[in-house]
C-alpha positions as CSV (number, residue, x, y, z in Angstrom):
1,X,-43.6,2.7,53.7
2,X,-40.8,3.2,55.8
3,X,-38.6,0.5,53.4
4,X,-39.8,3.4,50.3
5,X,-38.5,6.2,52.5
6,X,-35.4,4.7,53.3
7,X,-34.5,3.1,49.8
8,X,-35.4,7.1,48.0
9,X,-33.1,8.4,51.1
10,X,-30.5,6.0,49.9
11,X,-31.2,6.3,45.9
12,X,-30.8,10.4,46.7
13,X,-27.8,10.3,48.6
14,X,-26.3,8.5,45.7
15,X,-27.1,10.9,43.1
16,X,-25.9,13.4,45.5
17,X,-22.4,12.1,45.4
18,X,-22.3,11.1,41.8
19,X,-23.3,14.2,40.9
20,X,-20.1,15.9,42.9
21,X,-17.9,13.4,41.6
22,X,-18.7,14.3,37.9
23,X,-18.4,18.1,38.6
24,X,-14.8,17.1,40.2
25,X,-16.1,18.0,43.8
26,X,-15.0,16.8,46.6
27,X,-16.6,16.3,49.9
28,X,-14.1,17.2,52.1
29,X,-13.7,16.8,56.5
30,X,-14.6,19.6,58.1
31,X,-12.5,20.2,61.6
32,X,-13.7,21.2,65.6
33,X,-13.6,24.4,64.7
34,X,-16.1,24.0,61.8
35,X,-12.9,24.6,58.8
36,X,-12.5,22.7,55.7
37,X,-9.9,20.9,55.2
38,X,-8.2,21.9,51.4
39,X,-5.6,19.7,50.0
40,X,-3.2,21.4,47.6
41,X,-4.0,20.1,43.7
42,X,-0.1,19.7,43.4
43,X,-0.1,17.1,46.1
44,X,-3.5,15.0,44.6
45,X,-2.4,12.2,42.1
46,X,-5.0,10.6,40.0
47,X,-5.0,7.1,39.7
48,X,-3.3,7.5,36.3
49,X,-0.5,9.6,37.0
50,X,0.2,6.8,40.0
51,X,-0.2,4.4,37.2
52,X,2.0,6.6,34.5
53,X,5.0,6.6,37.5
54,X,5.4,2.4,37.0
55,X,8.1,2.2,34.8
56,X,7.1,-0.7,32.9
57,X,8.9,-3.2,30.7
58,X,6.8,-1.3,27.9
59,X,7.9,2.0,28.3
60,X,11.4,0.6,28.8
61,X,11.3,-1.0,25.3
62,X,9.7,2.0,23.8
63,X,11.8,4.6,25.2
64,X,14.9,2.4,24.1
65,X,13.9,1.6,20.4
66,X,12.7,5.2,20.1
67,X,16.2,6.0,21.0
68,X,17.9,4.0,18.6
69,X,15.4,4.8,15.6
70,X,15.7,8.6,15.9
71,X,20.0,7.7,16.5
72,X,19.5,5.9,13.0
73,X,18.3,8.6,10.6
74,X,17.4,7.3,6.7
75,X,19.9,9.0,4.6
76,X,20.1,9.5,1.0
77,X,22.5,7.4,-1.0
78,X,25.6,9.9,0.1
79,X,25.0,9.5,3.6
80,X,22.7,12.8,4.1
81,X,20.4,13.1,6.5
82,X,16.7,13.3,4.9
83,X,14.8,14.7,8.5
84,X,17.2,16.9,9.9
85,X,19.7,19.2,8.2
86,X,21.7,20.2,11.7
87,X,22.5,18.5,14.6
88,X,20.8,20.9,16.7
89,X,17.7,19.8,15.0
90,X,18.3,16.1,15.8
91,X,19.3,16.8,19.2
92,X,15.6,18.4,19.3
93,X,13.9,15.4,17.9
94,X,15.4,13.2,21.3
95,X,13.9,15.9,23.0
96,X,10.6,13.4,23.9
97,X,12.5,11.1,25.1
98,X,16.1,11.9,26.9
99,X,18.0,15.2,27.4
100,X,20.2,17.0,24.9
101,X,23.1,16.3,27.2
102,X,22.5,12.5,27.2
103,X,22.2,12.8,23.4
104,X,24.6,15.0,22.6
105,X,27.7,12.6,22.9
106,X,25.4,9.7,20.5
107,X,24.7,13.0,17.8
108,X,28.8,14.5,18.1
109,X,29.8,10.3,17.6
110,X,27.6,9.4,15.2
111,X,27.0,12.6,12.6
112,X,28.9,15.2,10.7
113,X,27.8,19.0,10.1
114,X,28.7,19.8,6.5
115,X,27.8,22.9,4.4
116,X,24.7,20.7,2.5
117,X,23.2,19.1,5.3
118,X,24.0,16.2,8.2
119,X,25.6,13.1,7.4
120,X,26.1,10.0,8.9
121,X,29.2,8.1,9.7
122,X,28.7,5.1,8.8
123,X,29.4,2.9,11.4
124,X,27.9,0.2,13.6
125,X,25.8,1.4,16.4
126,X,26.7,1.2,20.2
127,X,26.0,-1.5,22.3
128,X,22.2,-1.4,23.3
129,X,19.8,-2.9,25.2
130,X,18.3,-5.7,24.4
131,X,14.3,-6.2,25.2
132,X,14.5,-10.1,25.2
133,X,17.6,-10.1,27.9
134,X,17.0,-10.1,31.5
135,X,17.6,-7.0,33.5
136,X,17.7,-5.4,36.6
137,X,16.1,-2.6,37.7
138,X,17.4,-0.2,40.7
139,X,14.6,2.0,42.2
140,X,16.6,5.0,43.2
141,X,13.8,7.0,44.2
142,X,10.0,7.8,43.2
143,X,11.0,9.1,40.0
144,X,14.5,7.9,39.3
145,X,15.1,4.2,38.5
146,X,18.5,2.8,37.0
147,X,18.1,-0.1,34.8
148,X,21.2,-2.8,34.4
149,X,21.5,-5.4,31.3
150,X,24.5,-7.6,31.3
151,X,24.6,-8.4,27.8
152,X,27.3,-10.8,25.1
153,X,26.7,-10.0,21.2
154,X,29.1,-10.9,18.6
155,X,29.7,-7.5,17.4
156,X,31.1,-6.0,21.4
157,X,31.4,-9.4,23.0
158,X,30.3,-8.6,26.9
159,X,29.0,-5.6,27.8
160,X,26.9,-3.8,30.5
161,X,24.7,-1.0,29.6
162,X,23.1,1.2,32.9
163,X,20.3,3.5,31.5
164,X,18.8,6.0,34.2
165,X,15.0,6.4,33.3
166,X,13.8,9.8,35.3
167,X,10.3,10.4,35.4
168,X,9.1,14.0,35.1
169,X,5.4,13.9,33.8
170,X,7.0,11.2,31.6
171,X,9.3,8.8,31.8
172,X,12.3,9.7,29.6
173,X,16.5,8.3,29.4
174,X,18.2,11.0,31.6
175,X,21.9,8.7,31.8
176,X,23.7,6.0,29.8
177,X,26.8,4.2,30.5
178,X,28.3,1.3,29.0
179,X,30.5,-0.7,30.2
């Protein structure tokens, strides 16, 4: 009898705290003085948000190809943009990914304003990184990393391209430099 009493003091116990953690309770320390202790939401991480803060060779890839497939618009056969018509609205669609300052030199380089639309100047496109090439990644702080690829392509010969990744809620490119 005393086993039963113990085991349904156990089973309820259980329930008890599964049922807080599905309503997102919390059973918190109470102090001396008989005061809860409250933590501040801003300051609580779930385990995905520490999760979504590794900059992984995924997102790297991603954020980099992104970057390169919204640089590289399809055009029509004249070299007109078929997406955008301005290059405030391309600078808008790197928006999810880097800042319009960080764009804005690629757009200005890479694409003319004319009275029917954007074209392309058809040219090659800058040195890049390359997913398959080692690289080297500087942890500046918690949400700032620096990424280094010493690369050697026919087109640019050797080059070194530093992209800052800043994390915000997402990672996005906030810096590049080649070299």
């Amino acid at each position: 009898m005393k086993k039963i009493a113990i085991f349904i003091g156990v089973l309820i116990t259980g329930i008890i705290v599964l049922l807080l953690s599905i309503t997102n309770e919390s059973i918190l320390p109470v102090s001396a003085e008989g005061q809860q202790f409250t933590l501040s939401s801003e300051y609580m991480e779930t385990e995905d948000e520490i999760e979504n803060k590794q900059l992984t060779h995924e997102n790297i890839v991603f954020l980099t190809n992104e970057f390169m497939d919204i640089l590289v618009q399809p055009t029509d056969i004249n070299g007109r943009v078929i997406d955008f018509h301005s290059k405030e609205e391309l600078l808008k669609g790197f928006e999810r990914i880097t800042t319009k300052e960080v764009a804005m030199p690629y757009v200005d380089f890479y694409y003319k304003e004319k009275g029917d639309g954007l074209y392309i100047v058809p040219t090659e496109t800058p040195p890049w990184f390359v997913a398959k090439n080692e690289y080297k990644i500087d942890q500046i702080n918690e949400t700032k990393v620096i990424l280094t690829q010493k690369n050697q392509v026919d087109l640019y010969g050797d080059y070194t391209i530093e992209i800052e990744f800043t994390y915000n809620g997402v990672w996005k490119i906030s810096s590049i430099t080649h070299r």
